[in-house]
C-alpha positions in Angstrom: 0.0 0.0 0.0 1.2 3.4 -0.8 -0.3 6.2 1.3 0.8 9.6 3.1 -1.9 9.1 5.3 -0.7 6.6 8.2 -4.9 6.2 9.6 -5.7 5.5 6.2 -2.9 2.7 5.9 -3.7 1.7 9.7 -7.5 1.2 8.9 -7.0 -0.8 5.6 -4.4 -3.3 7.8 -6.8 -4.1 10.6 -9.1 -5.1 7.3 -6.5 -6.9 5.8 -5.3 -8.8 8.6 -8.6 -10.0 9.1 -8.1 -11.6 5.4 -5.0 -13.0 6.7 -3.3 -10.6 4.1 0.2 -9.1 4.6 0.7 -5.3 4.0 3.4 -3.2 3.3 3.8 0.5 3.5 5.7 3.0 1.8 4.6 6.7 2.8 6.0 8.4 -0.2 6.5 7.9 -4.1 10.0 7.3 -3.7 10.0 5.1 -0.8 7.3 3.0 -2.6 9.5 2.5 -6.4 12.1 1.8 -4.3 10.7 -0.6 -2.5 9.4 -2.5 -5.4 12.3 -2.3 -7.5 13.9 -4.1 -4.6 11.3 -6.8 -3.6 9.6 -6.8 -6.6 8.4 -10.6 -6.4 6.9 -10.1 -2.9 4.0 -8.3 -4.1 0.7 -9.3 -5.6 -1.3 -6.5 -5.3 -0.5 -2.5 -5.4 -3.0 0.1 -3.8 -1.2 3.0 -5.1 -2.5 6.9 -3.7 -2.6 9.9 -6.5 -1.4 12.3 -4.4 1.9 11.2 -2.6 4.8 13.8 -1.5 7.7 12.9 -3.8 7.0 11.2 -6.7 3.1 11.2 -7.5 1.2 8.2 -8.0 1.1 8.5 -11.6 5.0 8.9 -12.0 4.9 5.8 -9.6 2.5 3.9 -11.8 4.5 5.0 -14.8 7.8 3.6 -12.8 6.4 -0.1 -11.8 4.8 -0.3 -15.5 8.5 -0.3 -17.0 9.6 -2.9 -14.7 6.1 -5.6 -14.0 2.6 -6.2 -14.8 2.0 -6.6 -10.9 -2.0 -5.2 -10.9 -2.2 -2.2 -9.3 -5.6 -0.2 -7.7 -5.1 3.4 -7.9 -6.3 5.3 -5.1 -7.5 9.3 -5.6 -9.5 12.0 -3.4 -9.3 13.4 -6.4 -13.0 13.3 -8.6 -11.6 14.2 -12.1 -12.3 11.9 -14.7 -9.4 13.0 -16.5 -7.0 12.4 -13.3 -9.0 9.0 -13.4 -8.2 8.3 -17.1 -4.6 8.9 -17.2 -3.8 6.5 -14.3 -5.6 3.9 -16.2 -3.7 4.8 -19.1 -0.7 5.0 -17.2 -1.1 1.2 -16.5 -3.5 1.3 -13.4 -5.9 -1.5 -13.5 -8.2 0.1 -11.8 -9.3 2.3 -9.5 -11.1 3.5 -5.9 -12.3 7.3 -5.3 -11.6 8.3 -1.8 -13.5 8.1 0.8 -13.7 4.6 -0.5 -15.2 1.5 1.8 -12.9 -0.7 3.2 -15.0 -3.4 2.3 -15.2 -2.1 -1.9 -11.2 -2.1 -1.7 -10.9 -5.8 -0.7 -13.7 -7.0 -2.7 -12.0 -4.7 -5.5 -8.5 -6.5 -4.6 -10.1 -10.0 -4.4 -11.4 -9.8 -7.5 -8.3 -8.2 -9.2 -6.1 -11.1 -7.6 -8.4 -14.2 -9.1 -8.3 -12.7 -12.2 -5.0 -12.8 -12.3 -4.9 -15.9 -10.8 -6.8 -17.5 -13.7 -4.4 -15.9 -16.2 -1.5 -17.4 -15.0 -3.3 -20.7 -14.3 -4.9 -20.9 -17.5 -3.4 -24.4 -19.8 -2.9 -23.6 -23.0 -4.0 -27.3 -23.5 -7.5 -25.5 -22.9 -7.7 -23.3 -25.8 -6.4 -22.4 -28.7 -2.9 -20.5 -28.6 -3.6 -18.7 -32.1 -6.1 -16.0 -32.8 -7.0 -15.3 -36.3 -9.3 -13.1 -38.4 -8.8 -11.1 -41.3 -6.0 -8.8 -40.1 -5.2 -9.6 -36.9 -3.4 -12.0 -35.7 -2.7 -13.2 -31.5 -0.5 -15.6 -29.8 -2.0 -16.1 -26.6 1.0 -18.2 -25.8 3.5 -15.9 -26.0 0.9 -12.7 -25.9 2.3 -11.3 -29.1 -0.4 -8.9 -31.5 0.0 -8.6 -35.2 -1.9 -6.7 -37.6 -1.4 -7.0 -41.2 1.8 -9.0 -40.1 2.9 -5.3 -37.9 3.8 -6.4 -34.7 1.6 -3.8 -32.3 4.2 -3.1 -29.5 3.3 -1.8 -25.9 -0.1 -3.8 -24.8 -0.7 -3.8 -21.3 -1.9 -7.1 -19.8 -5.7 -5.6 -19.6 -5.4 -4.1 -23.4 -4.2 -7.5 -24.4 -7.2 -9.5 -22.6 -9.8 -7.0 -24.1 -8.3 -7.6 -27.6 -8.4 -11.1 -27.4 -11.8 -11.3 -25.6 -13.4 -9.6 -28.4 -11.4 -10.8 -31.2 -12.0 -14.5 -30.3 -15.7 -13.3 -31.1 -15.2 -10.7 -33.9 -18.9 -8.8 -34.4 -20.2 -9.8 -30.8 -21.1 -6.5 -28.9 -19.7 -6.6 -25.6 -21.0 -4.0 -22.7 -19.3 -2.3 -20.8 -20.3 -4.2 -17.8 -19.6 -7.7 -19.4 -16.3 -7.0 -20.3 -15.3 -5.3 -16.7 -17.0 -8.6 -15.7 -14.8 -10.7 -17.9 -11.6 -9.0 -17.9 -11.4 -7.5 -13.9 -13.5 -10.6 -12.3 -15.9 -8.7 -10.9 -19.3 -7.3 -11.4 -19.9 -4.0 -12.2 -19.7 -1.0 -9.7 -20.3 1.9 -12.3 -16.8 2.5 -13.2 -17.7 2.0 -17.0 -14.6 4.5 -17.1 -11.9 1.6 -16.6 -13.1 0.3 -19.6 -13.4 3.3 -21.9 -9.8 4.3 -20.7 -8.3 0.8 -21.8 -10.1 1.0 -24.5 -9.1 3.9 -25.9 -5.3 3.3 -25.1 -6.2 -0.4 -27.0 -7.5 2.0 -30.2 -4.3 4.2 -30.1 -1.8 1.7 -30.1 -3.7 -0.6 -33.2 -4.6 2.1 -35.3 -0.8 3.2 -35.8 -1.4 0.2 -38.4 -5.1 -0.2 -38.6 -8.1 1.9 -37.9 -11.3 0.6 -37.1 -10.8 -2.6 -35.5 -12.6 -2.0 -32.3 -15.8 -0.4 -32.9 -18.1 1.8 -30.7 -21.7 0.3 -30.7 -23.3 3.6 -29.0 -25.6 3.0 -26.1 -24.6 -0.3 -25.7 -20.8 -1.0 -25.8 -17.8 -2.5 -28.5 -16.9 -4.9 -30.5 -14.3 -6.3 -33.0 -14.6 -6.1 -36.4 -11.8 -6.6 -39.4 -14.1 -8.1 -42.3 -14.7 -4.5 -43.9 -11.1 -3.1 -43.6 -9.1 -2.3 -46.4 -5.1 -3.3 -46.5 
């Protein structure tokens, strides 16, 4: 957990310890990439606070992204959809506007940590390693994205999952709250944001090659479609 404000941390540990869940602190941005970069593999979880003396929590998101895909819950006072968007963008997985209940956080967490569970779990015996439609190609095995045989570079673990979600099923229209369901393991809360901000980043990075892949079905939610796009 990374927070200025000891109560907060001292709360959030009395709930944690009751979930037989080990928590450590770092009061400060630099305290807390420090202490990653050194224990990195300790940690399955980061709650990570916006506003931190030191480094903010988006330099500190920006920081851990470079280094691991460990999931990581952002944690703002601040109500701006735009502070919001950029820490998702910034490789924030999701996140919790303060004042937040304790219990939301854990079932938040809980839910964050089974999904990832399942991903590194998951057999490849199970399914099929290669995705393919018109232009797009996946590896699930080794989580590479091609499109019109262009490697696209830079997918976060959530981009990735969304891609392959939808592409797996090219034309289905997915909500927003099925795919928050499907991709973060849990059901929704209203934060139909964390998917538009992946989403979005997802768009960016694909239509450097591509455009039109992922398509907006308005009032409802997206879907993947290649069969109309010109080389």
């Amino acid at each position: 957990m990374v927070e200025d404000n000891v109560s907060v941390a001292q709360m959030m540990e009395m709930f944690f310890e009751k979930e037989q869940w080990v928590m450590d602190l770092a009061v400060d941005g630099n305290e807390a990439v420090d202490k990653f970069k050194k224990n990195q593999e300790y940690y399955d979880i980061v709650t990570l606070d916006l506003n931190l003396p030191g480094k903010d929590g988006m330099e500190v998101a920006r920081e851990i992204r470079t280094i691991s895909d460990v999931p990581i819950i952002m944690l703002t006072a601040r109500d701006s959809e735009s502070d919001q968007v950029l820490g998702l963008e910034l490789g924030a997985d999701d996140y919790v506007t303060k004042p937040f209940s304790p219990l939301t956080l854990i079932a938040r967490i809980k839910a964050l940590h089974r999904r990832t569970l399942m991903n590194q779990t998951a057999k490849p015996a199970d399914t099929e390693d290669l995705v393919e439609t018109p232009h797009l190609k996946i590896n699930e095995k080794t989580r590479e994205v091609y499109v019109d045989d262009q490697k696209v570079k830079g997918l976060t673990p959530k981009e990735f999952d969304l891609l392959v979600t939808m592409a797996k099923n090219p034309k289905q229209v997915f909500s927003r709250e099925k795919l928050l369901e499907v991709i973060w393991g849990y059901e929704y809360f209203g934060e139909e944001r964390t998917v538009d901000a992946h989403i979005k980043k997802l768009r960016q990075k694909i239509e450097k090659i591509a455009p039109q892949l992922i398509q907006t079905v308005w009032g409802v939610g997206y879907k993947f479609d290649d069969s109309d796009v010109d080389k």
